[in-house]
C-alpha positions in Angstrom: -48.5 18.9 67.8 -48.5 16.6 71.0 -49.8 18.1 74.6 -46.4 17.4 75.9 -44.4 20.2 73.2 -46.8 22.7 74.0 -46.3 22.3 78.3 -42.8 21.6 77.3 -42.4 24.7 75.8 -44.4 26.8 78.2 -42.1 25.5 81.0 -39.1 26.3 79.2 -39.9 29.7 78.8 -41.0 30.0 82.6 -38.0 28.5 83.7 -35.7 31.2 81.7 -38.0 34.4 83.1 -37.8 33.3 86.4 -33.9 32.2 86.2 -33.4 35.6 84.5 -34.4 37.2 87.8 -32.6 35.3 89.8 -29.3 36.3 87.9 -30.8 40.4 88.0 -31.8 40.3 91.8 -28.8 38.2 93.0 -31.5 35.1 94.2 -30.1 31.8 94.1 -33.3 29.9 95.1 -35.0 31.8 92.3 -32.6 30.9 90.1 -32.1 27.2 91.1 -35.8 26.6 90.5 -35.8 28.4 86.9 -33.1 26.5 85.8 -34.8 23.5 87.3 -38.0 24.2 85.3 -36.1 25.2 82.4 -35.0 21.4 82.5 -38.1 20.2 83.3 -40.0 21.8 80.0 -36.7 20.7 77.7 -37.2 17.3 78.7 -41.1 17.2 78.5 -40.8 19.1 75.1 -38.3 16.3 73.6 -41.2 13.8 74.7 -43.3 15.3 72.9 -41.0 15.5 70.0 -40.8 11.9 70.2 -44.4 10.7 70.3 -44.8 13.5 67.3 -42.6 11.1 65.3 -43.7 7.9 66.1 -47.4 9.1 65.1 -46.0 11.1 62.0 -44.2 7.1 61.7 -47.5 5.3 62.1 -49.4 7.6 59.8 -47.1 7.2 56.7 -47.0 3.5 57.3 -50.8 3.7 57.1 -51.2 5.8 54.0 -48.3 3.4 52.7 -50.3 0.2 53.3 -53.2 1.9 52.0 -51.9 3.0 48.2 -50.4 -0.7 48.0 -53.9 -2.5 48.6 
């Protein structure tokens, strides 16, 4: 699993908490920058999605040239 997913995904989840309390204590700053790091971490995560595949693609290709030879 790439670096990115993981900080992706710990991002994600700190943006929700911290938007949550926004909402419960009536902060719109607060909120703003959860739903702002909520962003952040869904977009870092997707990265990491994407270099997940292109390695899962690379290493497929490998093993493909490999039983052909």
């Amino acid at each position: 699993m790439d670096n990115d997913r993981v900080k992706g995904k710990m991002d994600d989840v700190k943006g929700r908490a911290k938007r949550q309390v926004g909402e419960w204590t009536g902060d719109e700053e607060t909120q703003a920058e959860g739903t702002m790091d909520q962003a952040k971490g869904k977009v870092q995560n997707a990265w990491g999605k994407l270099q997940d595949a292109g390695r899962d693609a690379t290493d497929k290709a490998d093993d493909k040239d490999k039983n052909a030879a």
